[in-house]
C-alpha positions as CSV (number, residue, x, y, z in Angstrom):
1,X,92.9,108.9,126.1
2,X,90.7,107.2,128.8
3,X,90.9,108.7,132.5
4,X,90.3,105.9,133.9
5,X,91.8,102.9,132.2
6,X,94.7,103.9,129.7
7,X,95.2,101.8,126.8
8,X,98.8,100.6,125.5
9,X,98.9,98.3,122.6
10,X,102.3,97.0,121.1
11,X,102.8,95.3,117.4
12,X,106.4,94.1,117.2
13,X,108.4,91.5,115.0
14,X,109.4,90.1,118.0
15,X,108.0,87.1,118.2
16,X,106.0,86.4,122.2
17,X,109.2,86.3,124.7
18,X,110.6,89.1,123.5
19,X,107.4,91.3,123.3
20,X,105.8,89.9,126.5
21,X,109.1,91.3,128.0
22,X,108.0,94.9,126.3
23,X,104.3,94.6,127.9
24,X,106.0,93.4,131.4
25,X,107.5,96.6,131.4
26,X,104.3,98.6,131.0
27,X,102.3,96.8,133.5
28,X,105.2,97.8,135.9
29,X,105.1,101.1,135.5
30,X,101.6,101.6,134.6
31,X,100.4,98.8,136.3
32,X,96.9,99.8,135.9
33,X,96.7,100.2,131.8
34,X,95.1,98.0,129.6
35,X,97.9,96.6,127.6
36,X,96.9,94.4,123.9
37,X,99.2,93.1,122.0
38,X,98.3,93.4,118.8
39,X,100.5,91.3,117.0
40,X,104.3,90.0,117.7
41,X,104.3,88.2,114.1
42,X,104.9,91.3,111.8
43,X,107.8,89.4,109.2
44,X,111.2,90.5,111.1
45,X,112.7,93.7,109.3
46,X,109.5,94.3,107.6
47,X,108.9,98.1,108.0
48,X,106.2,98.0,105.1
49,X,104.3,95.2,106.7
50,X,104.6,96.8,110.2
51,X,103.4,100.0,108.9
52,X,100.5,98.9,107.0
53,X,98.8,96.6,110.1
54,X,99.0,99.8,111.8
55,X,97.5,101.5,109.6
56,X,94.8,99.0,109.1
57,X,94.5,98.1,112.6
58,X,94.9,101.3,115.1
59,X,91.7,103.2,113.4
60,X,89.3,100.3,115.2
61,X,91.3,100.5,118.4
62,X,90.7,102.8,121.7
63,X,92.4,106.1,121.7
64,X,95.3,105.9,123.8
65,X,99.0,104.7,123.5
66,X,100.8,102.6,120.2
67,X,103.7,101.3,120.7
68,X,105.3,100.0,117.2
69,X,108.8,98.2,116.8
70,X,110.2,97.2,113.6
71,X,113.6,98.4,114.0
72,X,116.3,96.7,111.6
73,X,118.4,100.1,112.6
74,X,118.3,99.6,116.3
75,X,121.0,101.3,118.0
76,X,121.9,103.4,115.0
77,X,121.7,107.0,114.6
78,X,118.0,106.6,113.7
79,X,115.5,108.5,116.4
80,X,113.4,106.9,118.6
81,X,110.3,109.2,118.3
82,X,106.7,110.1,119.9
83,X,104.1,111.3,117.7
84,X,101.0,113.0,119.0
85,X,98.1,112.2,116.1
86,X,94.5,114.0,115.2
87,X,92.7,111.9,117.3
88,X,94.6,112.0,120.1
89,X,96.9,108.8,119.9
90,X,100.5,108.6,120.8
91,X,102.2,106.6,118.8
92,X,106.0,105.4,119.8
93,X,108.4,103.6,117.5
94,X,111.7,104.1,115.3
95,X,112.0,106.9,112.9
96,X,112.2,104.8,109.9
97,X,108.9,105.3,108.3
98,X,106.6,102.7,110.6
99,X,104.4,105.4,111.8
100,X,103.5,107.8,109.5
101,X,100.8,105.7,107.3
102,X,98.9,105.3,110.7
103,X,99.2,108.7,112.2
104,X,97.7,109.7,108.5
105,X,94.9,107.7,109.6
106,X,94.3,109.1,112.5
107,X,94.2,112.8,112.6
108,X,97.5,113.4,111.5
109,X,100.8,114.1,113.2
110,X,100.5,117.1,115.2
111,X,103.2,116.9,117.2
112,X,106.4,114.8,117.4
113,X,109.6,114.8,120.3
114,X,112.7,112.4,120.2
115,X,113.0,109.7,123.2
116,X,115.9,111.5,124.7
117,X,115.2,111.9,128.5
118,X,116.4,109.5,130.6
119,X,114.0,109.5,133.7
120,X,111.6,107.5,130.9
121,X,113.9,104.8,130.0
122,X,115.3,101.8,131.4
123,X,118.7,102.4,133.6
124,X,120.5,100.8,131.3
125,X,119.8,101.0,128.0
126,X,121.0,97.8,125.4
127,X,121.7,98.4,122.3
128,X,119.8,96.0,120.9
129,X,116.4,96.3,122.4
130,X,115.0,99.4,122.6
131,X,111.9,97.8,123.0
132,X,112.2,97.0,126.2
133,X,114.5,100.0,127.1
134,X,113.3,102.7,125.4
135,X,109.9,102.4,123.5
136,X,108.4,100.5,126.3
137,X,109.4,102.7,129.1
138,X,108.4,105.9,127.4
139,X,104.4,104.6,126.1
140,X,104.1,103.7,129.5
141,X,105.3,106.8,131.1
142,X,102.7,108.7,128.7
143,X,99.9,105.9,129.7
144,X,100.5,107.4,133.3
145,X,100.0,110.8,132.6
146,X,103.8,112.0,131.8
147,X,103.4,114.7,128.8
148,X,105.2,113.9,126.1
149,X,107.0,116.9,125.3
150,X,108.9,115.7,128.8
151,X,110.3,113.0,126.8
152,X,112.5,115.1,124.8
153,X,112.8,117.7,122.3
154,X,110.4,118.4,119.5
155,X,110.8,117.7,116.2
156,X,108.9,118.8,112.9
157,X,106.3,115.8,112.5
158,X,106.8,116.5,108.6
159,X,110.4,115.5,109.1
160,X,109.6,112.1,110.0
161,X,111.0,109.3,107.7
162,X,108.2,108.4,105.0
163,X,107.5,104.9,104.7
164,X,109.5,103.9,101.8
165,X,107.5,102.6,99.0
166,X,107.1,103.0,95.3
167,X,104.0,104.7,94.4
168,X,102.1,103.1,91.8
169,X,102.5,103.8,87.9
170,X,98.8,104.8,86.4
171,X,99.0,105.1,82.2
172,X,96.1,104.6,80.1
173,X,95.7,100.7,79.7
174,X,98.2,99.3,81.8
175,X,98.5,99.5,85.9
176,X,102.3,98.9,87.6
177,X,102.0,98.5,91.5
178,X,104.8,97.0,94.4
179,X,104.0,95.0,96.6
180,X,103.8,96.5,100.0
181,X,103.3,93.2,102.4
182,X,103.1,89.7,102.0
183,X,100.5,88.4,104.3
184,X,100.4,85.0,106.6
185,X,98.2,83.3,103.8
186,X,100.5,84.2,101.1
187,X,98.6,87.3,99.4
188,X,100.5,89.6,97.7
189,X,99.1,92.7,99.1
190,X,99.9,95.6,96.5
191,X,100.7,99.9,96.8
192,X,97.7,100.3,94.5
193,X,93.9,100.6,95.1
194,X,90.8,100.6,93.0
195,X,90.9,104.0,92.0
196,X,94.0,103.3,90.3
197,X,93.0,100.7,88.6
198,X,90.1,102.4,87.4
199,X,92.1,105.0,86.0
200,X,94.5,102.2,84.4
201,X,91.5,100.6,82.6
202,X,88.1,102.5,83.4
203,X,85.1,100.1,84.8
204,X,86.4,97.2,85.6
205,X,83.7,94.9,87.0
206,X,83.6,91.5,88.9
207,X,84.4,88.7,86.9
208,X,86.1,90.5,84.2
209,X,89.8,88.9,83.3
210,X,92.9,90.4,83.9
211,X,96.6,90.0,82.4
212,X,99.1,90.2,84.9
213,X,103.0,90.4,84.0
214,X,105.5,90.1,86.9
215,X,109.0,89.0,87.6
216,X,110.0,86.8,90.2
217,X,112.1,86.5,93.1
218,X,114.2,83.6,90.9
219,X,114.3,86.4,87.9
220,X,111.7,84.3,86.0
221,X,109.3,86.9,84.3
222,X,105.7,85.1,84.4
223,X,102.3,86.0,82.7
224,X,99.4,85.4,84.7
225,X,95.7,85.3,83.9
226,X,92.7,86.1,86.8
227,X,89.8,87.9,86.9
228,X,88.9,90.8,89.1
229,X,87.0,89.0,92.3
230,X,85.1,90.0,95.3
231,X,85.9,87.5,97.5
232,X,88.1,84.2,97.1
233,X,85.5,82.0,96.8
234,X,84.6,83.5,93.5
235,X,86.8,80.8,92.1
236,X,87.8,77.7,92.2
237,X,90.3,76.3,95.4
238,X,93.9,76.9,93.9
239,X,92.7,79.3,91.2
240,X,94.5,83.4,90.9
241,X,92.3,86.3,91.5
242,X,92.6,89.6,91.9
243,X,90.4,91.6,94.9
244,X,90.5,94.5,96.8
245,X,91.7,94.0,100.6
246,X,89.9,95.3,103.6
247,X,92.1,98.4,103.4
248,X,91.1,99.0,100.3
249,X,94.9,97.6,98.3
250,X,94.6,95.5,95.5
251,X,95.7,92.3,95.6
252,X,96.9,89.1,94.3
253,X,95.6,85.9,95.9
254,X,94.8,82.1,95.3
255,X,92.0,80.7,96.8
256,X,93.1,78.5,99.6
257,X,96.7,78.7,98.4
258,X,99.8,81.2,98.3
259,X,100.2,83.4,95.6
260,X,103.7,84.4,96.9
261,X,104.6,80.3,96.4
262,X,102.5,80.0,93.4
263,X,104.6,82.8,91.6
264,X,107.6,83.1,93.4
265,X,107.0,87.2,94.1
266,X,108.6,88.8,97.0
267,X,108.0,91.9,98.6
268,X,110.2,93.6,96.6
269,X,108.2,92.5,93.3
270,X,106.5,94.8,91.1
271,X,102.9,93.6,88.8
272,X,101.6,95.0,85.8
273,X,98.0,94.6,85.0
274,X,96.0,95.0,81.8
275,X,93.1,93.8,80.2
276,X,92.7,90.4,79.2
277,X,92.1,90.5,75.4
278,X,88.4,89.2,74.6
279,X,88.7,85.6,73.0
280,X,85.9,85.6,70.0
281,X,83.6,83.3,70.3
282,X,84.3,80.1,68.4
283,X,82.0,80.0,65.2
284,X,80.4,77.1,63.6
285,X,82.1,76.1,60.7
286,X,79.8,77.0,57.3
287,X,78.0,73.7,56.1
288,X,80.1,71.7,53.5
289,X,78.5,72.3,49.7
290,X,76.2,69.4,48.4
């Protein structure tokens, strides 16, 4: 981490009061760390969305402190945890599977210790909001210069909690992949990337059509036809497609519209995608006998 400026981001489902609360308490303690947030809007309870923006996001930031809160269990047995990563990040959150995808990212988890001491925590300590009590505190206390082994005892960084998510189903033919995250603009972003789908269906190139079976939230199984697409404007406004994300997921989008409205998919859904069977071309009908 920087010497001379520390850097503390925070990515809650908070919403801004509540998470402008969190980053109040790390300007008081470190008042001179450079605190981002990075987003208050994760979908509340969302520990797959959480975990994949950071994932996709902490890579492109500085080194230095990551506070993540998407904590359905607060105030359950469930640990409140620091994990030291490759690259020297801290990264501070629940143990319920929100940090691991990005301490993969970055370096690994080298080192982890439970948020147990109570000289790096608030007084008092809710509940309900650990955020502010315990999460905050303790990546602010580390911003400063505290170790974090001083925030309690270790613990075997491969006994985290994984992220839970199904991992995709590759058979010759035919890919099956979850959805890990909804995001704001209603794509269906899915546990599956374009190695798998290679592996599915072998070259699959831009343009080409895809079948696409799914089931949704109302129980409604649907069949859905789109071609593989580099970017949204490959098709028409309203129109399916299928690309690869900027994380490198597959996904399923409309242009300019939701695909999670269009097809009623949560993100519990599971898709299945095949090739499109090639239409024959129509043929011109043999000339009538004179």
């Amino acid at each position: 981490m920087s010497e001379s400026r520390p850097f503390v981001s925070l990515a809650t489902d908070f919403g801004a009061a509540y998470t402008g609360t969190c980053a109040g308490v790390v300007h008081a303690i470190a008042p001179t760390a450079a605190v981002l947030v990075l987003s208050d809007e994760i979908t509340p309870y969302r520990v797959r969305e959480g975990a994949m923006l950071l994932r996709q996001a902490l890579p492109y930031l500085p080194v230095g402190v990551h506070i993540g809160i998407v904590d359905p269990g607060v105030g359950t047995p469930r640990r409140p945890v620091a994990v030291v990563t490759g690259r020297g990040d801290v990264l501070i959150g629940p143990d319920n599977g929100l940090l691991p995808p990005a301490a993969e990212k970055l370096g690994g988890a080298v080192r982890a210790h439970v948020l147990e001491n109570p000289a790096y925590r608030q007084e008092s300590v809710s509940t309900t909001f650990h955020g502010r009590d315990v999460f905050a505190p303790a990546g602010a206390h580390v911003a400063r210069g505290v170790e974090v082994a001083d925030l309690g005892p270790a613990v075997d960084p491969d006994a985290l909690v994984p992220l839970d998510v199904r991992a995709p189903s590759v058979r010759e033919g035919e890919l099956t992949a979850g959805v890990l995250y909804t995001d704001r603009y209603g794509s269906l972003v899915l546990h599956a990337g374009r190695d798998d789908l290679a592996a599915a269906l072998g070259g699959v190139a831009y343009g080409d059509p895809l079948d696409l079976s799914l089931t949704g939230a109302d129980g409604t199984p649907r069949r859905v036809r789109a071609p593989f697409a580099e970017t949204f404007g490959s098709v028409a406004r309203g129109e399916p497609l299928v690309w690869v994300d900027s994380s490198g997921w597959l996904g399923l989008a409309v242009n300019q519209g939701s695909a999670a409205e269009r097809f009623a998919l949560d993100d519990d859904g599971t898709l299945t995608i095949r090739r499109a069977p090639t239409v024959p071309a129509p043929t011109e009908p043999a000339p009538a006998p004179r």
